[in-house]
C-alpha positions, 0 to 999 in steps of 0.5 A: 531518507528524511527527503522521502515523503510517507504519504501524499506521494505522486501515485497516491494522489493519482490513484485517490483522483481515480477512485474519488471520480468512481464515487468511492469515499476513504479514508487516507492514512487512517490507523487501524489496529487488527491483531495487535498490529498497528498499522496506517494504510494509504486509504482505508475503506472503514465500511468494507474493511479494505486496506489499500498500499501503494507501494514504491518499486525501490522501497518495496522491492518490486519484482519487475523494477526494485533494484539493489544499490551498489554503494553501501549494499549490505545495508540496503539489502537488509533494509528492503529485506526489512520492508518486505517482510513487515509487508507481510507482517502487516498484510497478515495481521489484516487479513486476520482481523478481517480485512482485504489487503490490495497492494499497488505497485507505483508503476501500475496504470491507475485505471487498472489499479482503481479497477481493483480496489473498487471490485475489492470495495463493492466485493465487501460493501 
């Protein structure tokens, strides 16, 4: 797992182009703290309080493309059942501190991904 990048991945980079071409201006893994919850979004929009995550179709279990591995099964489905449900510890803990969370799926086209962070920003800003 120390092969797996924790940021700067493909679809990041894709998505960071896109909103970078809309004139939207971010923060990228910036620590933030709501709730007591120490967490560091793939980009952050300080002024408008969004939290964006781009998150991995195995690692994050999606539901249209996450699948469960067949060698060592047990630790893998408690592993993503862990990664679920900081997810939802962290987006929680955001949108409690005032935040707006917007996830991406990795598979999402760009375009459509950029058109809803920056309806997310202008929505705040």
């Amino acid at each position: 797992m120390q092969g797996n990048r924790r940021r700067d991945t493909r679809p990041e980079a894709a998505l960071s182009s896109r909103l970078h071409a809309l004139g939207l201006r971010y923060r990228r893994d910036y620590p933030v703290v709501a709730s007591g919850v120490r967490v560091r979004p793939d980009f952050a929009f300080t002024r408008a309080n969004v939290a964006v995550f781009v998150d991995g179709c195995f690692w994050h279990g999606c539901p249209e493309h996450g699948n469960a591995p067949r060698a060592n099964s047990d630790y893998w489905r408690a592993k993503l059942a862990r990664n679920c449900a900081r997810d939802e510890r962290v987006t929680a803990a955001l949108e409690a501190g005032g935040w707006t969370v917007v996830r991406v799926w990795e598979h999402e086209a760009v375009d459509d991904a950029a058109e809803r962070v920056a309806h997310a920003v202008y929505l705040r800003a």
